[in-house]
C-alpha positions, 0 to 999 in steps of 0.5 A: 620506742624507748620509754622516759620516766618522769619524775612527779614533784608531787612524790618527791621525797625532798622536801622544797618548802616549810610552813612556819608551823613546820619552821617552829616545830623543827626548831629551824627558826631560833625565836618564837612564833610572833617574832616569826610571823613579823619577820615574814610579814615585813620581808625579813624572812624570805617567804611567798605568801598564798593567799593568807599562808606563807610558805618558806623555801628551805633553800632561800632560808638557808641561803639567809641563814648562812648569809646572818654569819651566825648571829641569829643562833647566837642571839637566841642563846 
């Protein structure tokens, strides 16, 4: 009998979502913790909330990112 490996999601090198800590630390979010939290809390970033955490998908971020057309990195400047 042939044996299948699986993957673990858990021992993905990828990484799939940030924490907003993570977000401000990278620098992948261009303003500042409270401009942050408010754009998570009111939807403007997409996030899914855990119980009080939130978690950002990198992939959907990104996809906001790129659909902002840059206006983001240059209001930061």
């Amino acid at each position: 009998m042939k044996q299948t490996s699986r993957v673990n999601r858990r021992d993905s090198s990828v990484k799939k979502w940030w924490t907003p800590e993570e977000m401000l630390r990278d620098g992948a979010y261009p303003f500042g913790r409270t401009h942050l939290y408010r754009s998570l809390k009111n939807g403007t970033v997409p996030s899914i909330r855990v119980g009080k955490k939130y978690v950002i998908p990198i992939n959907a971020f990104n996809a906001w990112l790129d659909s902002c057309g840059g206006v983001l990195k240059q209001l930061a400047q």
